[in-house]
LUMKOLKOL-539782 format. One line per 4 residues: number of its first residue (from 1); for each residue x, z, y of N, C-alpha, C. Coordinates in Angstrom, 1 decimal, padded with zeros to 4 digits. Atoms other than C-alpha are relative to their C-alpha. Layout:
<sites>
NUM> X/Z/Y/X/Z/Y/X/Z/Y  ... .
</sites>
This chain:
<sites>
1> 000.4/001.2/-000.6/-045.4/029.1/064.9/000.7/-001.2/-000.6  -001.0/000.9/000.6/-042.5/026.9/063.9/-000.3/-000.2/-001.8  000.4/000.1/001.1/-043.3/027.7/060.2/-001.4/-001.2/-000.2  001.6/000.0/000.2/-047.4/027.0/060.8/000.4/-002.1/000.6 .
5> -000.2/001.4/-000.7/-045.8/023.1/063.3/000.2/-000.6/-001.5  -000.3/001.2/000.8/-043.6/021.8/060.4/-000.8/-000.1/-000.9  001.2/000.5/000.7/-046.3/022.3/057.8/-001.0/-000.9/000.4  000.8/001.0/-000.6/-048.6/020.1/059.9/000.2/-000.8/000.4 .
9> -000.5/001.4/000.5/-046.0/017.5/060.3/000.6/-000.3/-000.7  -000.1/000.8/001.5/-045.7/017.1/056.6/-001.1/000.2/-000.6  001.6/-000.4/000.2/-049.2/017.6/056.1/-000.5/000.9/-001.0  000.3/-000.8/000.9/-049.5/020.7/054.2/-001.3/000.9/000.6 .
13> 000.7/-000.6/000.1/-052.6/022.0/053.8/-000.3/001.4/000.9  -000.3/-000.8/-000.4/-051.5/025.7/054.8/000.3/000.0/001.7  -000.5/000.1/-001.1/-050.6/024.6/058.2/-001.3/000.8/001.0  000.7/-000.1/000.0/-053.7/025.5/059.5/-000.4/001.7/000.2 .
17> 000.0/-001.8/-000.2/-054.1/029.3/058.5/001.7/000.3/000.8  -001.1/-000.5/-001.0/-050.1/029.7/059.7/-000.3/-000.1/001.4  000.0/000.4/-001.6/-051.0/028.0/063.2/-000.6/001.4/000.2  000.8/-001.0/-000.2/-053.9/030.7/063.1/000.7/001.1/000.3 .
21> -000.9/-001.7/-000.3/-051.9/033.9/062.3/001.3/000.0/001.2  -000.8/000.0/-001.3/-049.3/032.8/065.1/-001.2/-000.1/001.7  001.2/-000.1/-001.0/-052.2/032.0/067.6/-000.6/001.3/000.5  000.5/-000.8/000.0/-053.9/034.8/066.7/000.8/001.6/000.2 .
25> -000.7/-001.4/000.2/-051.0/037.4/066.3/000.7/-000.1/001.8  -000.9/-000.2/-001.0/-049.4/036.7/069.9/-000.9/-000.9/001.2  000.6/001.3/-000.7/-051.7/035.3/072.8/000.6/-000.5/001.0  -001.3/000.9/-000.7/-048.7/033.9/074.9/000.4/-001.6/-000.8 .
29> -000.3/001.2/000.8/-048.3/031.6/072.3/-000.9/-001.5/000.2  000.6/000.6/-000.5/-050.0/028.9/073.9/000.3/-001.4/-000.9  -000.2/001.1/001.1/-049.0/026.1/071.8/-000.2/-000.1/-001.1  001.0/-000.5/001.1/-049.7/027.6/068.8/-001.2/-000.6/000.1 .
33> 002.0/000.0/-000.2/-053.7/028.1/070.1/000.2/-001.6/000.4  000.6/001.7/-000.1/-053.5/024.1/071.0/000.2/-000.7/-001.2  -000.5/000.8/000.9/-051.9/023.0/067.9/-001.2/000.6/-001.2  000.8/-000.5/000.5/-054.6/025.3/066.4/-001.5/-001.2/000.1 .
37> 001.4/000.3/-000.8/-057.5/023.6/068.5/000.2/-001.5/-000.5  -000.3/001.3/000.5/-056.0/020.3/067.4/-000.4/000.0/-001.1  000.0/000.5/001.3/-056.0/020.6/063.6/-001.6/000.8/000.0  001.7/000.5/000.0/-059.9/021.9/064.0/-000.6/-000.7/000.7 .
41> 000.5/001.3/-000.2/-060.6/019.1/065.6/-000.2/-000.6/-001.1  -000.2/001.1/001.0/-059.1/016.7/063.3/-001.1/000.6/-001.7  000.3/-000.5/000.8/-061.5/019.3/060.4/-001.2/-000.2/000.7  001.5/-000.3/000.1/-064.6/018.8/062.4/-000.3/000.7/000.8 .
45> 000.6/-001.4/-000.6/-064.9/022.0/064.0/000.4/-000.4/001.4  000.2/-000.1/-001.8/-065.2/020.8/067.7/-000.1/001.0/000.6  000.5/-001.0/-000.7/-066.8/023.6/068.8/000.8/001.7/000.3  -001.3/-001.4/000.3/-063.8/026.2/067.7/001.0/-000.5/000.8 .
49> -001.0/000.1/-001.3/-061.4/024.0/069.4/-000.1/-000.4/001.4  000.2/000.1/-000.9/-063.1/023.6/072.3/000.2/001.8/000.7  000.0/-001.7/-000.1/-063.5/027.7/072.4/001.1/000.1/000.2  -001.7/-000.8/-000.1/-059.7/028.2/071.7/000.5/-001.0/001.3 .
53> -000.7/000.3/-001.6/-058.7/025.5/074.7/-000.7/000.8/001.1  000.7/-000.7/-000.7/-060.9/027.2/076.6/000.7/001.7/000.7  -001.6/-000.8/-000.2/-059.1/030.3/075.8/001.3/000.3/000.7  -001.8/000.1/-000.5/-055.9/029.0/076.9/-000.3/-000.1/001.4 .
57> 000.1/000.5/-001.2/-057.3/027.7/080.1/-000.9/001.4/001.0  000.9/-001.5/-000.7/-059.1/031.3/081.0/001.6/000.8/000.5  -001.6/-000.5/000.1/-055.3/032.5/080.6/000.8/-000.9/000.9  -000.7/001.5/-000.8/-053.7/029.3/082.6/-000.7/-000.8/000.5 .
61> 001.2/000.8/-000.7/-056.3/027.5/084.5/000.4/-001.3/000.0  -000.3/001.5/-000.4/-054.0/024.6/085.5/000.8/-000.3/-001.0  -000.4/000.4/000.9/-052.5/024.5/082.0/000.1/-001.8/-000.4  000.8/000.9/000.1/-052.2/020.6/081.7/-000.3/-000.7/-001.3 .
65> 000.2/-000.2/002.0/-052.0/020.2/077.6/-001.7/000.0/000.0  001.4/-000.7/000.5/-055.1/022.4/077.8/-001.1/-001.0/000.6  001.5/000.5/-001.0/-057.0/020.6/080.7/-000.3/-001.1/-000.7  000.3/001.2/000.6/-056.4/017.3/079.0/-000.7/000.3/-001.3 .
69> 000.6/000.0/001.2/-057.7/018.7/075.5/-001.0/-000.3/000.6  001.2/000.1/000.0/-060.6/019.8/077.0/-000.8/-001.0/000.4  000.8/001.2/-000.6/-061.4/017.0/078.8/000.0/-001.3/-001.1  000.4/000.7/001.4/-061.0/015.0/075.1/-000.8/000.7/-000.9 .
73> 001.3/-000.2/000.7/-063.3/017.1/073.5/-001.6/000.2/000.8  001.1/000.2/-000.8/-065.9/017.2/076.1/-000.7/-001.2/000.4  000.3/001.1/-000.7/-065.9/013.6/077.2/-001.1/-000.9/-001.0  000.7/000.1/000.7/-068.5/012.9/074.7/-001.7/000.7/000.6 .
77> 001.3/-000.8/-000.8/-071.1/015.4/076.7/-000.4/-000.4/001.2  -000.7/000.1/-001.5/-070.3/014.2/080.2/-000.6/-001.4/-000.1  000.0/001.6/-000.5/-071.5/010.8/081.9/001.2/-000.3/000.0  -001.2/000.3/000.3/-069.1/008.8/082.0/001.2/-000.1/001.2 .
81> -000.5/000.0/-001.5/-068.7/009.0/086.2/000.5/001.9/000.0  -000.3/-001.2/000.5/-068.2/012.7/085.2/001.6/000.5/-000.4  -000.7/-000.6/000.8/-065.6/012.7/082.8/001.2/-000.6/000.8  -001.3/000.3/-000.8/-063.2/010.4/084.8/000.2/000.8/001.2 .
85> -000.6/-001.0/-001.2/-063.6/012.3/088.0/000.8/001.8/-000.7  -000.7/-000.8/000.7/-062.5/015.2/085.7/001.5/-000.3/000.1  -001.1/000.1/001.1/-059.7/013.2/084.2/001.0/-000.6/001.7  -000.7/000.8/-001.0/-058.9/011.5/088.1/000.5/001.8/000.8 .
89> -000.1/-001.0/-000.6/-058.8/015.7/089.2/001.6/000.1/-000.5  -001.2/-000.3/001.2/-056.0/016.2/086.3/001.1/-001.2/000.9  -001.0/001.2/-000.6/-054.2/012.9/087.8/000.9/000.8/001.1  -000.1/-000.1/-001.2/-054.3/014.3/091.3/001.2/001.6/-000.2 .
93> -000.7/-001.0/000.0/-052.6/017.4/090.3/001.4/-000.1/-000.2  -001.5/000.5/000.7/-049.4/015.6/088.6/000.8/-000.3/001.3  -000.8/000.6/-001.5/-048.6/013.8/092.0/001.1/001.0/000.7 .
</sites>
């Protein structure tokens, strides 16, 4: 994991497959799978990082990393009275 972070904040290419094989080799690794779900974002691939937060959040329901991902890649599909009562649920939980 640590290997797969610092390559993706010095932007090496490889960062990407590391995140993966830590993600994929240990599913506790929960940070990993976000930092995963992040850098396919940032590639495009919405639809894999919505799947992998999803993932996390099947495993941690009230994960709040995860909740907020998803509710940044989703908030695109969603009215927009929708996505804040989402994002006002997330609020209510921090209190």
């Amino acid at each position: 994991y640590w290997v797969g972070r610092t390559a993706q904040r010095i932007g090496e290419p490889a960062a990407l497959d590391e995140l993966r094989a830590a993600a994929d080799g240990s599913a506790d690794l929960i940070a990993a799978a976000l930092a995963v779900a992040e850098l396919e974002r940032e590639a495009g691939l919405q639809q894999e990082a919505l799947a992998r937060v999803q993932k996390v959040l099947e495993k941690k329901p009230t994960h709040l990393r995860a909740r907020l991902w998803r509710a940044y890649l989703t908030a695109d599909q969603e009215a927009p009275d929708a996505a804040l009562t989402g994002l006002d649920a997330i609020a209510k939980d921090l209190e």
